[in-house]
C-alpha positions as CSV (number, residue, x, y, z in Angstrom):
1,X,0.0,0.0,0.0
2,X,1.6,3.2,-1.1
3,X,1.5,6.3,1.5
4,X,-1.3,8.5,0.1
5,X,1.5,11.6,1.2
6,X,4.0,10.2,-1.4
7,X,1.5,10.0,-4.2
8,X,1.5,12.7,-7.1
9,X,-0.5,15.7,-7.1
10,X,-2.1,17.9,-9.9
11,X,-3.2,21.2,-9.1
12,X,-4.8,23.0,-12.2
13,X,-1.9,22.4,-14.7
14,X,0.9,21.7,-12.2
15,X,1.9,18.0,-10.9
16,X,4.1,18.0,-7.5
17,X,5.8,14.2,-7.6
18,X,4.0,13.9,-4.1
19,X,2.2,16.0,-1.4
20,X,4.9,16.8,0.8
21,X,6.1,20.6,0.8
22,X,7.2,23.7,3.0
23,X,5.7,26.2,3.8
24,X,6.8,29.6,3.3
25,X,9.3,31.1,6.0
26,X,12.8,33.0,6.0
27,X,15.5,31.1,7.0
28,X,17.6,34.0,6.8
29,X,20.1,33.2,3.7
30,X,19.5,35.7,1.6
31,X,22.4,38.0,0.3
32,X,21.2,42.0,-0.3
33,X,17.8,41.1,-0.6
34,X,18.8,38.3,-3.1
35,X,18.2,34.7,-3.0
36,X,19.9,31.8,-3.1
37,X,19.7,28.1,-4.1
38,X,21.3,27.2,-0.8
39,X,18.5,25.1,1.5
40,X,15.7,25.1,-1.5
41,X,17.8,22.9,-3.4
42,X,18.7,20.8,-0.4
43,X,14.9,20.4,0.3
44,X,14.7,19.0,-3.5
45,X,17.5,16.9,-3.2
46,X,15.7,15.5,-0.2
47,X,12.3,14.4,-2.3
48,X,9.9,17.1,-1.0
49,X,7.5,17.7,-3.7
50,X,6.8,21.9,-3.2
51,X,9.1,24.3,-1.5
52,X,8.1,27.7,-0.7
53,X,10.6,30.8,-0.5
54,X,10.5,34.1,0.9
55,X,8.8,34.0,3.8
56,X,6.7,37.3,3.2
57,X,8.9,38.4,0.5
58,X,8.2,42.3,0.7
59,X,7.8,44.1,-3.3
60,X,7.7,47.9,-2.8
61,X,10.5,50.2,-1.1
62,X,8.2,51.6,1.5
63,X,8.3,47.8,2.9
64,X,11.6,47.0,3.6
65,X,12.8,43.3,4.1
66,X,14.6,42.2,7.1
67,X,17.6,40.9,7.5
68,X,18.2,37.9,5.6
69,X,14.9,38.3,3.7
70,X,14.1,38.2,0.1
71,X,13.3,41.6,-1.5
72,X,11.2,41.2,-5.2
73,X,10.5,45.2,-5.0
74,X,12.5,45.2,-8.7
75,X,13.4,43.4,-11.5
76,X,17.0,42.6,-9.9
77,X,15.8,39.6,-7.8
78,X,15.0,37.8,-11.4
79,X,18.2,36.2,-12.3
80,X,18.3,34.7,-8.7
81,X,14.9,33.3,-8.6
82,X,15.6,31.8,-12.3
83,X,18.7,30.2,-11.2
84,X,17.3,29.1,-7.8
85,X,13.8,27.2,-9.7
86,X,16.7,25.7,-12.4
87,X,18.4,24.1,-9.2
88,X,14.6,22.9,-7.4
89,X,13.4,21.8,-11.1
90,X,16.7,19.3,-11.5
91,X,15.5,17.2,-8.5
92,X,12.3,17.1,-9.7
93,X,10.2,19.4,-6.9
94,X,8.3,22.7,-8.1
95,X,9.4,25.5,-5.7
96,X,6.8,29.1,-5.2
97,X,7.3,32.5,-3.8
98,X,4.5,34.2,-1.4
99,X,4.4,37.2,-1.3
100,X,3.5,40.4,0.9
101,X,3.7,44.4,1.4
102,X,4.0,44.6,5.2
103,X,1.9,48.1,5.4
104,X,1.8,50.2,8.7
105,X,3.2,46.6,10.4
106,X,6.9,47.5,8.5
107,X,8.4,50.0,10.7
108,X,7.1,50.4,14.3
109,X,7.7,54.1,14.8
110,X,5.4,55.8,18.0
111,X,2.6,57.0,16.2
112,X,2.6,59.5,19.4
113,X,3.9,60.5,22.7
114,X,4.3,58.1,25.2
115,X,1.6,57.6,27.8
116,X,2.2,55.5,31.3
């Protein structure tokens, strides 16, 4: 009896070799704002069928990314994410980015004075 986690997958027109993935969260390797393949591939390597990067990847200036976070705010972060999908592809997982502009939650300046 095969293990109904290790079975493929289809979503609309995408097939993931089986329903294991991870979820989106920031492991803190990224260079500048830039991804790398380290870790995703890894994951890949390792049979997980989906990989998510980024953590909440922030796309517009007035959201900055902390440390170690993936910035896709311009069209810089391309060649990275290009090479870093080539890497996931080659072991046969699909890999997908989520997301974000942080809004107000971004910077936590006082909004006022200080009441005790």
């Amino acid at each position: 009896m095969t293990d109904p986690l290790l079975t493929p997958l289809t979503v609309g027109g995408l097939t993931l070799r089986n329903r294991v993935f991870s979820s989106s969260h920031t492991p803190g390797y990224c260079i500048d704002g830039k991804v790398t393949d380290r870790y995703h591939e890894e994951k890949a390597r390792g049979g997980i069928g989906l990989t998510m990067v980024g953590g909440s990847t922030n796309v517009a200036p007035d959201s900055p990314s902390i440390w170690g976070q993936l910035y896709a705010g311009d069209d810089d972060v391309m060649p990275g994410l290009r090479e870093l999908a080539d890497a996931v592809h080659a072991h046969g997982a699909a890999v997908m980015c989520q997301v974000t502009h942080m809004g107000r939650r971004t910077i936590w300046r006082p909004a006022g004075p200080t009441v005790a």
